[in-house]
Structure formats: structure tokens, C-alpha cells
MIDOSE-1310 file (N, C-alpha, C; in nm, 2 decimals, decimal comma, always signed):
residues 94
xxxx	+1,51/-1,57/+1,25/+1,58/-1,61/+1,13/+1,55/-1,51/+1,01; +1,44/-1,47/+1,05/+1,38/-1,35/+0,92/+1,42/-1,23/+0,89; +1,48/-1,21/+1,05/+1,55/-1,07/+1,08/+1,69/-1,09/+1,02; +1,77/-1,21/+1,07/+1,86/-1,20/+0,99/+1,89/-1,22/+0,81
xxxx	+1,82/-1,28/+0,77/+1,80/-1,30/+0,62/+1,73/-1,14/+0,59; +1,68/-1,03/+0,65/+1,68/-0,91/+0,62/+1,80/-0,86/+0,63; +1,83/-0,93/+0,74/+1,98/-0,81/+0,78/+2,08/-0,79/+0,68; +2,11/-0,95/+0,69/+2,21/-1,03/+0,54/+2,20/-0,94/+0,37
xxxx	+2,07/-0,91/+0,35/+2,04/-0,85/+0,27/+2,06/-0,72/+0,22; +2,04/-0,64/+0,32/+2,08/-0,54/+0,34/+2,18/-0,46/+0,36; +2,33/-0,56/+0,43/+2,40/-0,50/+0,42/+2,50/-0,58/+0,27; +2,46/-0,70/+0,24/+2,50/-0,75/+0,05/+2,50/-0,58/-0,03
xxxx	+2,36/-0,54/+0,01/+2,33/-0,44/-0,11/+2,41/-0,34/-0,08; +2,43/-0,28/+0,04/+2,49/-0,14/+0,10/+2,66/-0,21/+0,02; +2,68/-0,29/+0,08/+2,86/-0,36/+0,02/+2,86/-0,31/-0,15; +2,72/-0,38/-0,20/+2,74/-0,38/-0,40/+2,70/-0,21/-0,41
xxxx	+2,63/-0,16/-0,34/+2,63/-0,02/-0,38/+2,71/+0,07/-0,36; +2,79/+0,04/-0,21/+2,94/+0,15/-0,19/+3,06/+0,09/-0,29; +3,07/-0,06/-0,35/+3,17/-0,08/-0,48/+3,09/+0,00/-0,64; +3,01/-0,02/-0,60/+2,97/+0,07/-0,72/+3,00/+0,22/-0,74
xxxx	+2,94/+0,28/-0,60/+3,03/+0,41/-0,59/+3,21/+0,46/-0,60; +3,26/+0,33/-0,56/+3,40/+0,31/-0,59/+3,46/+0,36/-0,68; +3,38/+0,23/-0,78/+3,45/+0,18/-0,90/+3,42/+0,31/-1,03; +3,26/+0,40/-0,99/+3,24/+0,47/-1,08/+3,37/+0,61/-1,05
xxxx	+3,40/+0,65/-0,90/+3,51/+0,74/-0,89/+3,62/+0,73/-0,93; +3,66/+0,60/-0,97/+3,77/+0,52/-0,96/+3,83/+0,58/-1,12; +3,71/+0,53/-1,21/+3,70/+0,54/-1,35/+3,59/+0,66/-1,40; +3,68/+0,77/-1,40/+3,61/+0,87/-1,47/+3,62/+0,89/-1,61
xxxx	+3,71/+0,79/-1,69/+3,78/+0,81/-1,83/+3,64/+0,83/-1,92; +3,59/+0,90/-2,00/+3,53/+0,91/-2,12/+3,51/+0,83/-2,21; +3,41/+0,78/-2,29/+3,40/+0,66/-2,40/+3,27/+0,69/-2,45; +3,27/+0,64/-2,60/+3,18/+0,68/-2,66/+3,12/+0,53/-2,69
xxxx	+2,99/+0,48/-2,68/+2,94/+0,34/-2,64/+2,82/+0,33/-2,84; +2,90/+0,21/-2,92/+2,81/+0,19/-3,04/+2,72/+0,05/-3,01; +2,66/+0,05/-3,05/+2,57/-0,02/-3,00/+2,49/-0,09/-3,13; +2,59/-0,09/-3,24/+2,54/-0,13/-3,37/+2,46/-0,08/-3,46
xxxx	+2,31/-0,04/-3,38/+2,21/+0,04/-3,40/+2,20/+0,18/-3,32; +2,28/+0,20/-3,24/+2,26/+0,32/-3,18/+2,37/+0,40/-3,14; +2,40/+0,48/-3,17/+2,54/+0,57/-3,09/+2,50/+0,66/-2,93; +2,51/+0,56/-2,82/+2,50/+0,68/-2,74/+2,59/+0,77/-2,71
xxxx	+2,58/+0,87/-2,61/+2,68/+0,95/-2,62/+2,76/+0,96/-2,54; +2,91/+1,01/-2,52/+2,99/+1,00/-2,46/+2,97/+0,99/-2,33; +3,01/+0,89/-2,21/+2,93/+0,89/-2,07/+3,07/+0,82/-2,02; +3,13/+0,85/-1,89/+3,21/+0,75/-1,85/+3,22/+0,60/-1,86
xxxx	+3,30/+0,58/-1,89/+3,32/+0,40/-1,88/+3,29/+0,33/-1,76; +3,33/+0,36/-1,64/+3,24/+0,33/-1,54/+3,07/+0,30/-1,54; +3,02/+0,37/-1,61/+2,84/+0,40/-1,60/+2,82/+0,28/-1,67; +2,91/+0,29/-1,82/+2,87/+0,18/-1,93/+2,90/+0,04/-1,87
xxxx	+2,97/+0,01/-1,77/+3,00/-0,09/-1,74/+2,89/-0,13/-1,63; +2,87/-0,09/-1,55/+2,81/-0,08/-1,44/+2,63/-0,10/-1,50; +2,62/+0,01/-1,60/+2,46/-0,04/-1,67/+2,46/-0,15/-1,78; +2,58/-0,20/-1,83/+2,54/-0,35/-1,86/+2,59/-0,45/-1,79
xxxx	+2,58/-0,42/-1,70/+2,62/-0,53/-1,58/+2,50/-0,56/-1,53; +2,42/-0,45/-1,54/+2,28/-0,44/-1,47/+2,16/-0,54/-1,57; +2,22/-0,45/-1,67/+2,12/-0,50/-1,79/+2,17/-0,66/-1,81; +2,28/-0,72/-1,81/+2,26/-0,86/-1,80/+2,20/-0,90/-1,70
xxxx	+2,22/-0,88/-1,63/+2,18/-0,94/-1,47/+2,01/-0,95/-1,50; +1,92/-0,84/-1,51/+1,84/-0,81/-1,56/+1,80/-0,93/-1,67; +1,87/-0,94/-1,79/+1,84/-1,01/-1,89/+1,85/-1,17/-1,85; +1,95/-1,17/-1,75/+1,95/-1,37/-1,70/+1,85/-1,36/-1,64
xxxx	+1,77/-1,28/-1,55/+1,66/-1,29/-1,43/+1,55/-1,36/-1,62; +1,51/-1,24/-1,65/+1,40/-1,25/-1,74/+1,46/-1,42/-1,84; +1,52/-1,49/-1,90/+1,56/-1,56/-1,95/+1,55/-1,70/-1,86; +1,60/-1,67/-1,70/+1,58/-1,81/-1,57/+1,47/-1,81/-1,57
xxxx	+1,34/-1,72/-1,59/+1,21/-1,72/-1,52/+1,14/-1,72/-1,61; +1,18/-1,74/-1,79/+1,05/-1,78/-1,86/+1,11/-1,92/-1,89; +1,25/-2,02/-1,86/+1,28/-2,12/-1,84/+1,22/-2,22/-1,72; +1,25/-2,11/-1,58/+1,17/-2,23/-1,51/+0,98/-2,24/-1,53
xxxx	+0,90/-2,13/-1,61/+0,84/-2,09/-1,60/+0,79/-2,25/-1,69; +0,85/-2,23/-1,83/+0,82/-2,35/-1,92/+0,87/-2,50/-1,87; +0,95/-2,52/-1,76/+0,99/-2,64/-1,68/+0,87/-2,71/-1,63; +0,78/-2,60/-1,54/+0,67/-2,60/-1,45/+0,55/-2,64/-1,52
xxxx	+0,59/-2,52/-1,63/+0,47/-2,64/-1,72/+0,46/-2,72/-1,80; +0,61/-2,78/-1,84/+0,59/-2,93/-1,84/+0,56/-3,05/-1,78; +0,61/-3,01/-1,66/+0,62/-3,16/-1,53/+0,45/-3,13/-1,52; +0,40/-3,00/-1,53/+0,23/-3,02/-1,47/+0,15/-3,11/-1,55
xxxx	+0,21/-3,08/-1,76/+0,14/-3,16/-1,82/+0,20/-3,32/-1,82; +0,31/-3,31/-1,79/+0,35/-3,48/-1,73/+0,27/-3,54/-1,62; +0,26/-3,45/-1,51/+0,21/-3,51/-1,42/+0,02/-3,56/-1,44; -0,04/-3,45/-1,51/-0,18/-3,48/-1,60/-0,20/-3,59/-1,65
xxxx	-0,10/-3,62/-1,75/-0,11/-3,73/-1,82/-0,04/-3,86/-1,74; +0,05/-3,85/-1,67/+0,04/-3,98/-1,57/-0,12/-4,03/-1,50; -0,13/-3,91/-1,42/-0,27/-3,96/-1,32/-0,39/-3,98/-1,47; -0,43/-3,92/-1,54/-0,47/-4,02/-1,66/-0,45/-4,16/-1,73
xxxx	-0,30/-4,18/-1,70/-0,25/-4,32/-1,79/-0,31/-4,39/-1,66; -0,25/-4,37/-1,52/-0,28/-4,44/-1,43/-0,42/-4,46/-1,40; -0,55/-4,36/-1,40/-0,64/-4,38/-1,39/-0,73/-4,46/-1,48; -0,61/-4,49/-1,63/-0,67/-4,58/-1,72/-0,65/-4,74/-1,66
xxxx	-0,52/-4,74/-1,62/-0,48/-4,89/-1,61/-0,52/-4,95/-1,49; -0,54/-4,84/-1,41/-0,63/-4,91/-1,29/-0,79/-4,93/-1,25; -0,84/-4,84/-1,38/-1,01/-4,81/-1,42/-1,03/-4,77/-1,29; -0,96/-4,68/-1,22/-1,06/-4,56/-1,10/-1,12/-4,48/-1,20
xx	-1,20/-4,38/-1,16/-1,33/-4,32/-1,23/-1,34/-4,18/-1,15; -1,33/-4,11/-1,17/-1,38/-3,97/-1,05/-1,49/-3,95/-1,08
């Protein structure tokens, strides 16, 4: 099973990497990217799309994993304070 959940993997990425190479041949058009604070410089539109595609992807990863991160440690201080309420109302003692 391990081999295939490698396999599976690997060929996902080879698939999103040859559309990538696609999409960047596909669109060679020129664009100048403002950024409110920043002017970068002229780069295909393909690149610009493709590197904030990344960069969100990137940015949901970082945003899902300091959410579940604070999830985890809620339920832990929930779960604290239960086995304390419990260990009040049933006067066990460790």
C-alpha cells in the first residue's frame, strides 16, 4: 500500500508539473505585476500566475496549520480541565 501511495504521488506531481510546463509555453504574453508596494518587473503572465498560485497554496498550508495547531490546543486544555472537574467530583487523588 505504501508503494502505491508513493506511486500515486509521484505521478499527481509529474501530471501538475508537465501542466505547468504547458501552461507557461502556452502563455508567453508579457505583464508588468504592481503589487501596491512593489513594482516587479516585467515577467510573463504565465510565471505570475503560476507563482501566486504557489504562494497561496503556500499561504493556506501556513494559515490550516497554525488553525489546527490552536484547535489542538484547545481540546488539550479542555480535556485538562475535564479530568480535573472529574477528579474533583469524584475525589480520586493521584
Amino acid at each position: 500500500m505504501r508503494i502505491f501511495k508513493t506511486l500515486l504521488v509521484i505521478i499527481l506531481v509529474s501530471i501538475i508539473v508537465l501542466l505547468c510546463a504547458a501552461f507557461i509555453t502556452r502563455n508567453p504574453t508579457v505583464v508588468g505585476v504592481d503589487l501596491l508596494f512593489k513594482q516587479l518587473p516585467p515577467m510573463a503572465i504565465s510565471h505570475s500566475f503560476i507563482g501566486f498560485f504557489i504562494s497561496g497554496g503556500l499561504l493556506g498550508l501556513l494559515v490550516s496549520s497554525w488553525l489546527l495547531f490552536k484547535e489542538r490546543r484547545a481540546r488539550l486544555n479542555a480535556e485538562k480541565r475535564l479530568r480535573t472537574t472529574s477528579q474533583l467530583i469524584t475525589g480520586e487523588t493521584r
